[in-house]
N, C-alpha and C positions, 0 to 999 in steps of 0.2 A: 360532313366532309371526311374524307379520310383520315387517317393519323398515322403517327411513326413513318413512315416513309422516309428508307434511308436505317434506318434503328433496329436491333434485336427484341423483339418480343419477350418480353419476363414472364413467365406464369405464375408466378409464386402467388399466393395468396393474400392481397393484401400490400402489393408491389404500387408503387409511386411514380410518376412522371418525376424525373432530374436536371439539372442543370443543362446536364448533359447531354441527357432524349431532347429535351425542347430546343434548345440550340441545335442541336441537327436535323429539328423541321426542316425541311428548306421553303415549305410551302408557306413560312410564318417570317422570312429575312430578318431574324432576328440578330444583335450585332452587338458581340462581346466585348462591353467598353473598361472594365474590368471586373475578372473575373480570373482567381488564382486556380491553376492545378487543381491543387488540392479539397477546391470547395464546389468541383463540376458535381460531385456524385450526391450532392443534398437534395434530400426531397422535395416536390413540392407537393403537399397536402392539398391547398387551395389557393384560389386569387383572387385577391382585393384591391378592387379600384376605388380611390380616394384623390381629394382633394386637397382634405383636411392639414393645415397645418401641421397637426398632433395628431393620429392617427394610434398610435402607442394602445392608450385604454382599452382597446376595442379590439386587440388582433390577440391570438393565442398560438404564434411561434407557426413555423415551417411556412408559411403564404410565401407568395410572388404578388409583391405590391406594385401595383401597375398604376401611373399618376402622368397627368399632363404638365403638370407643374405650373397649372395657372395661379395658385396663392402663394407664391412669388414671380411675381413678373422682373424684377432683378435678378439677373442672373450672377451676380454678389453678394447677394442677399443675403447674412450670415443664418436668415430660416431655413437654407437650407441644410448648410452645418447641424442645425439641432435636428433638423426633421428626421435627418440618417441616421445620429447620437440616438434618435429616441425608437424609432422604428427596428435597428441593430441590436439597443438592448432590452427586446422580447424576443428577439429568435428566432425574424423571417429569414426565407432563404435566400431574397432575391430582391433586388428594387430594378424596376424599368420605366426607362420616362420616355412619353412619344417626342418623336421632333417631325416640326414641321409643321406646330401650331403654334401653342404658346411660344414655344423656343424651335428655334434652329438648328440649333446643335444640343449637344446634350453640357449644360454649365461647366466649366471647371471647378468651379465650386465643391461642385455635385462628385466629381471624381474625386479629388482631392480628399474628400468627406470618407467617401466609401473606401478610399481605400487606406483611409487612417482606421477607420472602424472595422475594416475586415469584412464589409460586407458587401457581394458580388454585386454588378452594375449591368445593365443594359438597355439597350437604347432602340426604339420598337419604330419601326420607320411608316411616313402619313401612309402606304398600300395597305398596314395590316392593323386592323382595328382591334381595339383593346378586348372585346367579344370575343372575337375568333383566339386568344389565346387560354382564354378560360374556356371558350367550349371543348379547345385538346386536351388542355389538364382535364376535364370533366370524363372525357372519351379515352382518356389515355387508360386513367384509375379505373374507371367502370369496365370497360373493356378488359383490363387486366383481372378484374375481380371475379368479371361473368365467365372469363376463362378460365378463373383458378376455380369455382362451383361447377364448372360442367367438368374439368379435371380429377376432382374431389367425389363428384357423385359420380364417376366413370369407378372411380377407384375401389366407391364402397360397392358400388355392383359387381365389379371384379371378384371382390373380396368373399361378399354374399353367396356369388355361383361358384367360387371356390369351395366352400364350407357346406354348401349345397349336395356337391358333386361325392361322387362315390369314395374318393379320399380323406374326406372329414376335415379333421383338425391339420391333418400331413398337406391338404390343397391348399388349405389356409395361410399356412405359415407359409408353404413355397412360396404362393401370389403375395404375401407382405412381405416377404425378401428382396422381390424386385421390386419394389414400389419405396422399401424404406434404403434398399441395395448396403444393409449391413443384416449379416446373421442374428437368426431369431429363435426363438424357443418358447417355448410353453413350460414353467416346470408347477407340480403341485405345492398344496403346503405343506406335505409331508417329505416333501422332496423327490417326489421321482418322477422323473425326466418323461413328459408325456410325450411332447414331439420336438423335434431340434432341425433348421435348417441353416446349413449342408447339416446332415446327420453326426459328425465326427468333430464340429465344433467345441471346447472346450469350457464347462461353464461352470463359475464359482458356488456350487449349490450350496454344499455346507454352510458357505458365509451367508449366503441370502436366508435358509433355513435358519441360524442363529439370531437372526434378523429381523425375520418375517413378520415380527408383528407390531415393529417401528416401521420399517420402510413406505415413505412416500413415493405419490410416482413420481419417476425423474431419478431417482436417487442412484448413485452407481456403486460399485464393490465389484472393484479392479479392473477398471474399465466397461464392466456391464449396469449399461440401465436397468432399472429393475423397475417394473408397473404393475402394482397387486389387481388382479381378477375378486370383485367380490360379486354374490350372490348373496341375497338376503339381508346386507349388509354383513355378513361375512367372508372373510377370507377366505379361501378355496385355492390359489392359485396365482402364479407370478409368471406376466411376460417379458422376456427377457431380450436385448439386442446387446451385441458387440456393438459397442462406440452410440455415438450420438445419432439418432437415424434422423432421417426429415421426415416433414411435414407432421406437424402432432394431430393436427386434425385427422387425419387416418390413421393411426395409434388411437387416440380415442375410439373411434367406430371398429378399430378391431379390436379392443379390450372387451369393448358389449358382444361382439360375435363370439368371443372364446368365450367370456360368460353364459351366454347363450348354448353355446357347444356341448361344455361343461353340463348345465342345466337340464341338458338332453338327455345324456349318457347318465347323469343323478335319477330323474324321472326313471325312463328303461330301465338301468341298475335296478329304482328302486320297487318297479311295477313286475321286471323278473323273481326279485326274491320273494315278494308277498306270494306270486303263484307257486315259490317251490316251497315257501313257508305253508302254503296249503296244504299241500302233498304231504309235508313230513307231518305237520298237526292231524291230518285225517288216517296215516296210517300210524304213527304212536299213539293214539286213539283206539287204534282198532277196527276202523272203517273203511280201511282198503284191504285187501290179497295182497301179497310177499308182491304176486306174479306182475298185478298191475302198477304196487308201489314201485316195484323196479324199473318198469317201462317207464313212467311219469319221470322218475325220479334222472335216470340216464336220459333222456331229453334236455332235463335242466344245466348238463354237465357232468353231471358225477358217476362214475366208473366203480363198477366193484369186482376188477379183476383180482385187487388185494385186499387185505383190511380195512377199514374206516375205523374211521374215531370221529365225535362228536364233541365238541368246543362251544359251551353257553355264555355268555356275559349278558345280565340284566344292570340295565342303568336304570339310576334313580331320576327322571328325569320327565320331561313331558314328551307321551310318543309321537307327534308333529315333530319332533328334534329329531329324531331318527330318520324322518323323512325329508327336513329342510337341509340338513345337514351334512352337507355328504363326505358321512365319515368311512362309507365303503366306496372307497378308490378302489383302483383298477388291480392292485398290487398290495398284499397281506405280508405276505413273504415274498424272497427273492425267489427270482424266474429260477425253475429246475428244483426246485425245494420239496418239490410233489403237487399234486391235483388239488382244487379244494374247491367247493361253492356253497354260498352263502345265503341265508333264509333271514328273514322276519316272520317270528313265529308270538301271536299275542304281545308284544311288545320285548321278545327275545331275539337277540341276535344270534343266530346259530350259525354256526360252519361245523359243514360235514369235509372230513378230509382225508388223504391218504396217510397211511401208515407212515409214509415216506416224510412229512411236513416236519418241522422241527416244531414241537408243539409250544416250550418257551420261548421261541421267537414268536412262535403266533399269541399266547397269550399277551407279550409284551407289545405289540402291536395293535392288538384289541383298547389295550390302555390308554395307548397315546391318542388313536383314536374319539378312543370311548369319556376316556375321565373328562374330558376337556364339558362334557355332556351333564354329566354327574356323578354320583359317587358309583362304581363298578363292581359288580362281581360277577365271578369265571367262575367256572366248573368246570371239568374236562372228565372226560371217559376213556376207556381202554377201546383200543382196536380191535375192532371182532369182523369176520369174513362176512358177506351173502349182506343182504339185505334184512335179513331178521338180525343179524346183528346190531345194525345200526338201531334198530329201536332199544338192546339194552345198553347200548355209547349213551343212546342218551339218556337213559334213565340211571344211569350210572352218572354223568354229567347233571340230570338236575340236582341229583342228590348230593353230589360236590356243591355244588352252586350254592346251596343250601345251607349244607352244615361246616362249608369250608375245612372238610375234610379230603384231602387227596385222593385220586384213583385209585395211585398206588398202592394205598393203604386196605383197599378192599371193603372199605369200608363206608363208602360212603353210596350205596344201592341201600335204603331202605326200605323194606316193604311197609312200614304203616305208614310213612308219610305217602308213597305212591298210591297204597288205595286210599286215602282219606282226601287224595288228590283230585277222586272220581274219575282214575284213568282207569281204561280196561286195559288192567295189566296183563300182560303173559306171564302167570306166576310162576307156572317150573322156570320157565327161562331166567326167572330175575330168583329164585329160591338155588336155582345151579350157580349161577353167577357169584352170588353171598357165602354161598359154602365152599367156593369153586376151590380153594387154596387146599381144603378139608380132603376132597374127589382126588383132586390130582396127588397129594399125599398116599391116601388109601390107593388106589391103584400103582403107584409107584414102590410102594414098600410094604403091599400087602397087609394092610394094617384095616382099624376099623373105628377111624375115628369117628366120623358121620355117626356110625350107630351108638356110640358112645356118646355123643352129644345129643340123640334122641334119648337114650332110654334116663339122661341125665335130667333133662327137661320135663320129662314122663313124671320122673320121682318128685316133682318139685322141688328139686335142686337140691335134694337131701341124698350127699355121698354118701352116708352108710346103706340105704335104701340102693341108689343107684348100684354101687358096689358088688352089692346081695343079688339084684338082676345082671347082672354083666357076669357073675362069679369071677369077679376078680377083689384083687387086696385091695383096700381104700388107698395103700401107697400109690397103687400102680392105676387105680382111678386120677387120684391129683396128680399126677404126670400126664396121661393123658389130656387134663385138661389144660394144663398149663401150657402144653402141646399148641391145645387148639385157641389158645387163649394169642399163643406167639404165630402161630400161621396166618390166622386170621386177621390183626392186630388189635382186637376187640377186647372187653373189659368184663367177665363173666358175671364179675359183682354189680355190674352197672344193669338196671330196669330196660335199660331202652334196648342195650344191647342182644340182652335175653331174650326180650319181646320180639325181635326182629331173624334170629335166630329159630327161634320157635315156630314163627309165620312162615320162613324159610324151609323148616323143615318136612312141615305141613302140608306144604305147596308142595313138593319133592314126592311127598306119599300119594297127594291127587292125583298128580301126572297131569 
């Protein structure tokens, strides 16, 4: 049979037949014997027809207890005082007695009762059988429910060919704007805003970022809901709305799509940098040409109109972490800060970048990233032009990495760890770099330091000796080196130092 006829259609998920829908059957003449205002809009869950004197035991709140009232055939019967007493206090919504069998009318008893107890009355006349009102509740709920699943999986389909479509994460959140019809967002856990709709909505990041790793879903800070995105069981990410949206069941299934989204651009992200982490491992190596490293390398991103510098951080950690993890977000530095793109190289994280990068903000960013992983360490190298540059960034960079010695200091390109490294080094390039401080001195002020540091190392580091080859005063030898001791910032008296120096200069005289 039909139903609602005459009634607005609920779709809500989960929606109930009322006091208030079923008295406006009309196809059921239902006939409101009392029944206050205030108690039309109560559910009715289900219906029970009974007999039973005591009926109580056996019900569990919200029903429409439907009864002939054949066990009392007294219509003063004080059982039925108690019947209401006891039926009223479980929690039904509704009592209705037929008339027109056992009774005629419906008792005064029976009203009196209910409406000392407060509980709604009705009176179901001999046309409409006690069946026919259970089978509407039955049709009213299901019908509301098969409406609210086909709603529900319209919406996650929506949703799906939203995220689908050439828009990304930007279709996604549009089509969950209309659907939750309050502003929504994606932000990371590092905090930066992936997608936001309307664009210029205003959203508390800071606070959720200070946050981030109590926050339940639901939870709000300053009006915004806040729902954690996890992968892997890790955080990764927070959806965000203005105000309370509807329906959580698509909140759920869009939380899995942004996970999902996310999960995508992690993979990509992380299946781009192994291939540039290739490139850069085969030509620091020594296995590519300048000519083809550059083509490869400008495919992946990276420009060398100007200098680069090279940026290492090795973590202490398991390398699947590097991969499950996704600690390479979209954003290192702020937008405009300069170029930069990023490798997995044997379980190193490189960034090759522009001159232009603020490189303490990049190391500090590496950190936050990175530590959360394991214990970190950086390296950084100087900026050199062309493509043969960048291979000595980074060997200047691993050798930072290393000895936790700074670029700046010039000191941290060692050649014996690099060959014992089994890299095929370019030794003049890396024996220029080492003395570079020494070169640019001597041609500036016409001096000759460099040869004084050969013929120094020649003597076996015996100044009167060297002195004697140079023909100069041993005074004016120990100035000299003290010279090259303060350019360089190296330690003459120091083994390793000499060694490195020495292999340096060596390489120099090969060419």
């Amino acid at each position: 049979m039909s139903h609602r006829s005459g009634d607005s259609t609920q779709s809500r998920f989960g929606s109930y037949a009322t006091l208030r829908t079923l008295l406006a059957e009309r196809s059921l003449n239902l006939e409101a014997v009392q029944v206050p205002e205030y108690l039309l809009d109560r559910s009715i869950r289900w219906v029970t027809v009974t007999e039973m004197v005591d009926p109580a035991p056996y019900l569990l709140g919200d029903e429409l207890i439907l009864t002939l009232g054949s066990a009392w055939e007294d219509p003063e019967s004080p059982e039925i005082e108690r019947f209401i007493q006891r039926i009223s206090s479980v929690g039904v919504t509704a009592v209705g007695i037929a008339v027109g069998l056992s009774h005629q009318v419906v008792p005064q008893r029976m009203i009196d009762a209910a409406s000392q107890y407060g509980l709604p009355l009705i009176s179901v006349p001999l046309t409409t059988t006690l069946r026919s009102i259970g089978e509407y509740i039955v049709d009213y709920t299901l019908g509301d429910k098969f409406a609210a699943v086909q709603s529900t999986l319209q919406a996650h389909t929506d949703l799906t060919e939203a995220l689908t479509s050439r828009l990304g994460m930007e279709g996604l959140l549009t089509r969950l704007r209309r659907l939750l019809t309050v502003p929504v967002a994606v932000v990371d856990y590092w905090g930066n805003l992936i997608a936001s709709q309307p664009t210029s909505t205003p959203w508390p990041i800071e606070e959720i970022i200070a946050r981030r790793t109590t926050l339940g879903a639901g939870d709000t800070i300053e009006g915004t809901s806040v729902y954690p995105v996890l992968i892997s069981d890790q955080r990764v990410a927070f959806v965000c709305t203005l105000g309370v949206g509807a329906a959580p069941e698509i909140m759920r299934f869009a939380l899995g799509l942004v996970a999902l989204e996310l999960s995508r651009r992690q993979a990509e992200q992380h299946g781009r940098r192994e291939l540039l982490g290739q490139v850069i491992s085969d030509y620091i190596q020594g296995d590519l040409a300048d000519f083809e490293a550059q083509r490869r390398l400008a495919r992946g991103g990276m420009s060398f109109e100007s200098p680069n510098r090279v940026v290492l951080a090795r973590v202490e950690c398991a390398p699947r972490l590097l991969e499950d993890i996704p600690w390479n977000v979209e954003t290192l530095v702020p937008a405009g800060s300069g170029s930069y793109a990023v490798a997995l190289v044997d379980g190193i994280v490189a960034v090759m970048c522009s001159e232009q990068v603020p490189v303490d903000e990049l190391e500090q960013a590496l950190h936050r990233h990175l530590d959360r992983l394991g214990e970190t360490r950086i390296g950084v190298g100087s900026p050199y032009s062309g493509v043969a540059g960048l291979r000595l960034s980074w060997l200047e960079a691993q050798g930072s990495m290393r000895s936790g010695i700074s670029s700046s200091s010039r000191g941290s390109m060692h050649l014996p760890r690099l060959m014992l490294a089994s890299l095929k080094v370019p030794l003049r390039s890396v024996g220029e770099q080492i003395l570079r401080s020494l070169l640019e001195y001597d041609r500036d002020n016409d001096s000759d330091l460099v040869h004084t540091l050969q013929v120094y190392l020649d003597a076996d580091c015996q100044s009167a000796e060297a002195a004697q080859a140079l023909f100069v005063h041993r005074n004016t030898l120990r100035y000299r080196l003290r010279l090259i001791e303060k350019l360089t910032g190296c330690d003459l008296n120091s083994f390793e130092d000499l060694v490195n120096f020495y292999l340096a200069v060596r390489a120099m005289e090969m060419g």
